[in-house]
C-alpha positions as CSV (number, residue, x, y, z in Angstrom):
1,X,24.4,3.7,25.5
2,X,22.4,1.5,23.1
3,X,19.1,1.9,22.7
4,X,15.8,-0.3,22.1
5,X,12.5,1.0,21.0
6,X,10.1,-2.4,21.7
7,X,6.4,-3.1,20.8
8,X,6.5,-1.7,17.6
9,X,4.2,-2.7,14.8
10,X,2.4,0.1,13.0
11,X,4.2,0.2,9.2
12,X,4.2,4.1,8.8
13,X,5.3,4.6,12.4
14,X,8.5,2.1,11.7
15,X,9.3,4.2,9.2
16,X,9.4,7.2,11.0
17,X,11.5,5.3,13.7
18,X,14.1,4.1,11.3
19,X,14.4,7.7,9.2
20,X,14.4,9.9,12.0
21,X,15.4,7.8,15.5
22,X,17.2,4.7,14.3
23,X,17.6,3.4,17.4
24,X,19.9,0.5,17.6
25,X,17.4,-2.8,17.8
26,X,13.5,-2.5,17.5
27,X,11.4,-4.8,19.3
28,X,8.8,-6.7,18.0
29,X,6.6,-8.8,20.3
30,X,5.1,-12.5,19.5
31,X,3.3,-12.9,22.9
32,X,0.1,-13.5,22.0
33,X,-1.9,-11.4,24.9
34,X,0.3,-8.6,24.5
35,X,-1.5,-5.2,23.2
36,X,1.5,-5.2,20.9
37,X,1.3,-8.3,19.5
38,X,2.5,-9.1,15.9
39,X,0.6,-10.7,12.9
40,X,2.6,-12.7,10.7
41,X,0.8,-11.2,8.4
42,X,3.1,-8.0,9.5
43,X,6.1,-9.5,8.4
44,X,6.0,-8.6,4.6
45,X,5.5,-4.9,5.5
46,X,8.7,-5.0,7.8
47,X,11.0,-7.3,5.1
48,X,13.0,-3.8,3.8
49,X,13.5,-2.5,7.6
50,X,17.0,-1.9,8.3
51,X,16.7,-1.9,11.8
52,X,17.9,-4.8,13.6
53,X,14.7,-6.5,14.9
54,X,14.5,-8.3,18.0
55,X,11.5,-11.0,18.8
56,X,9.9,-11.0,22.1
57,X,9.0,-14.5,23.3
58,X,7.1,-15.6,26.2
59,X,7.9,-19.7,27.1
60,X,6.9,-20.7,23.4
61,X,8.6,-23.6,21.6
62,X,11.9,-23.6,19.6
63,X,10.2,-24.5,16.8
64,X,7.9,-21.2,17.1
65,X,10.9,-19.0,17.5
66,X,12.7,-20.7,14.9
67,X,9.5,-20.1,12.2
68,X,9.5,-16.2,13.7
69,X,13.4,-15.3,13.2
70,X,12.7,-16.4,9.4
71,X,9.3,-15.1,8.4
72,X,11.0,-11.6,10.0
73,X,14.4,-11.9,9.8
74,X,15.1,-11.2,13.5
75,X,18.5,-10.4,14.6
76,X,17.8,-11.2,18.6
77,X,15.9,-13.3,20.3
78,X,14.9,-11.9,23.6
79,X,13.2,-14.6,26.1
80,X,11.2,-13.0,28.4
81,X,9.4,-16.0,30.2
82,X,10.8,-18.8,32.9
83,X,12.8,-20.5,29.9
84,X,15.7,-22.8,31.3
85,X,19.3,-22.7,30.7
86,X,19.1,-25.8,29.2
87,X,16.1,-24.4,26.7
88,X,18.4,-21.9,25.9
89,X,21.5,-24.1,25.1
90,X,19.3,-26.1,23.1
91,X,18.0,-23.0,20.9
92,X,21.4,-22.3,20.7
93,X,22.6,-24.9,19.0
94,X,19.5,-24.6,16.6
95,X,20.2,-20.7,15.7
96,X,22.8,-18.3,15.5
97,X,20.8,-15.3,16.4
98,X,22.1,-13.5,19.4
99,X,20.1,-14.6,22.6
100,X,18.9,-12.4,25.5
101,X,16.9,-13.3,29.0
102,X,15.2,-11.0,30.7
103,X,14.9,-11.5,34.6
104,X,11.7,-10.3,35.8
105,X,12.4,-7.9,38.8
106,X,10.2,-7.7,41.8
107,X,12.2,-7.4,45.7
108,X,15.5,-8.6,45.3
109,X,17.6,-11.5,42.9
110,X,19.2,-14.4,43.2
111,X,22.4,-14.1,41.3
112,X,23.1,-17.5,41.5
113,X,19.9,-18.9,39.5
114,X,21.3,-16.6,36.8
115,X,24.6,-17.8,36.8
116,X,23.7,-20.9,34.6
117,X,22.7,-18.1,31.5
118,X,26.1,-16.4,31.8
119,X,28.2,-17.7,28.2
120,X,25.0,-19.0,26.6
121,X,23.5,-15.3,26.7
122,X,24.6,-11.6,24.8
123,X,23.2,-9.6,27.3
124,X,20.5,-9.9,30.5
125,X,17.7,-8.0,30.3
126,X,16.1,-6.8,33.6
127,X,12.5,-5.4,33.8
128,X,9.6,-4.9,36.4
129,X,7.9,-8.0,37.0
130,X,4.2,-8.1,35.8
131,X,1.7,-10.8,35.0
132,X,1.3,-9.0,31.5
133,X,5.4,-10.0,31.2
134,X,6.6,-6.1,30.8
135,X,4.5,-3.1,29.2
136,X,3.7,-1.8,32.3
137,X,5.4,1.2,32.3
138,X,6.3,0.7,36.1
139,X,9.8,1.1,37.1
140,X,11.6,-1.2,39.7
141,X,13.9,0.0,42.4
142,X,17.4,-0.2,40.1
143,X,19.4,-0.5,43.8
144,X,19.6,-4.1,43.4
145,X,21.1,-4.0,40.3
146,X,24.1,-2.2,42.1
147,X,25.1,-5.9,43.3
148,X,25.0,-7.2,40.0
149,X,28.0,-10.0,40.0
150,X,29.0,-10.7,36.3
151,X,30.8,-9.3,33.7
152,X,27.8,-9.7,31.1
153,X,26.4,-6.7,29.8
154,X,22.8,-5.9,30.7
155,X,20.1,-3.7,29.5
156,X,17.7,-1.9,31.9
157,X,13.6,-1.9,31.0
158,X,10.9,-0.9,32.8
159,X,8.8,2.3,32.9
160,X,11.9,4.1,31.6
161,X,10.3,7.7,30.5
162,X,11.7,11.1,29.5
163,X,12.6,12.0,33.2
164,X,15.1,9.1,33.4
165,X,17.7,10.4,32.0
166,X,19.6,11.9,34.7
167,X,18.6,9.2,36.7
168,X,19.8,6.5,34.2
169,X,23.6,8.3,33.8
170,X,24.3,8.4,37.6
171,X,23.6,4.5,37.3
172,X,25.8,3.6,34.9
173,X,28.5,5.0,36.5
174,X,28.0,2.7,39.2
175,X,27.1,0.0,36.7
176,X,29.7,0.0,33.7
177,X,27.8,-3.0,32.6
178,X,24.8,-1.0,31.5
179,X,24.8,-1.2,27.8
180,X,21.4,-0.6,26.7
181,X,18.1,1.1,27.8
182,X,14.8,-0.7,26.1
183,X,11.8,1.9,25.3
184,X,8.2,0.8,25.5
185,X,5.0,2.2,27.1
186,X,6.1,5.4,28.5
187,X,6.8,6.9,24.8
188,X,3.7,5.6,23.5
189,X,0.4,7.2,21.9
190,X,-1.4,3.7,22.5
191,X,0.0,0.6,22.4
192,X,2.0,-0.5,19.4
193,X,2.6,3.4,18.2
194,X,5.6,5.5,19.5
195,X,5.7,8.8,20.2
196,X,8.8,9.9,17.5
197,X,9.0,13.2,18.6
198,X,9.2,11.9,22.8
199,X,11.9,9.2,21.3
200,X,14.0,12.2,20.0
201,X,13.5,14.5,22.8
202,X,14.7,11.3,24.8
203,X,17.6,10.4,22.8
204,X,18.8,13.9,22.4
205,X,19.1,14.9,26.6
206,X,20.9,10.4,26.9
207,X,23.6,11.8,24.5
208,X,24.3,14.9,25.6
């Protein structure tokens, strides 16, 4: 199971997450009324990271994504707004960074508006809906995802904590396309700054 530690910022506290977690992608967040934002003026501090990063982006323009993935040398894009398939065909054709959309889950979802994203997309991305687009630390009811029709791989967000883990392995045995959990608010000390020794603790109990 892959894992993603998201909303990270703090210099000192990357470090810690890449010498004693390294998690397999790190989030960073460009959403301007996020608690996590990033400054570009972060991006010199992160240049010698090692972790894959992955930008968060909420319905900006190609052009703003475009001038992120260079200043900080993303390896994902992850589009977390109501961006269209045909925004994302257009991206890309304009990258070659890998491309994920996250689906905002509230009720229930309609498979068939997703079906556009399937070949233009690595993975889905499902998380609880919010106005504040995720960081809510709310969980949604993972039952729908039991329909889930394609063969994409997906990764499961939303108010995942330390008491998921049981939880989390009965799903993916009915969901073989689970491939990744993404970490955020629940292993936090305040927003932007993980909790490394919860992340471990966390980590430790998934791979057992």
């Amino acid at each position: 199971m892959n894992l993603k530690v998201c909303g990270m910022r703090e210099p000192e506290n990357i470090r810690q997450l890449e010498e004693e977690i390294r998690p397999d992608w790190m989030g960073l967040i460009f959403y301007s009324k996020s608690p996590r934002f990033v400054e570009d003026s972060a991006a010199e501090a992160m240049s010698d990271v090692t972790l894959p990063k992955v930008g968060v982006f909420v319905n900006e323009s190609i052009s703003f994504i475009l001038d992120k993935i260079e200043k900080f040398g993303l390896a994902a894009v992850q589009l977390h707004g109501s961006e269209s398939p045909e925004f994302v065909r257009e991206l890309k054709l304009k990258t070659d960074k890998k491309l994920w959309k996250v689906v905002s889950v509230a009720d229930q979802i309609d498979w068939e508006q997703l079906r556009e994203y399937v070949g233009l997309v690595e993975y889905f991305l499902f998380d609880t809906a919010t106005k504040g687009h995720g960081g809510s630390g709310r969980q949604f009811d993972w039952k729908v995802l039991e329909s889930y029709p394609f063969e994409l791989p997906f990764i499961l967000s939303g108010g995942v904590d330390e008491d998921s883990v049981e939880e989390l392995i009965r799903f993916a045995e009915k969901a073989p396309q689970l491939k990744g959990i993404d970490l955020n608010s629940k292993f936090e000390d305040a927003p932007g700054l993980k909790n490394i020794e919860k992340l471990k603790r966390f980590r430790t109990r998934l791979q057992k």
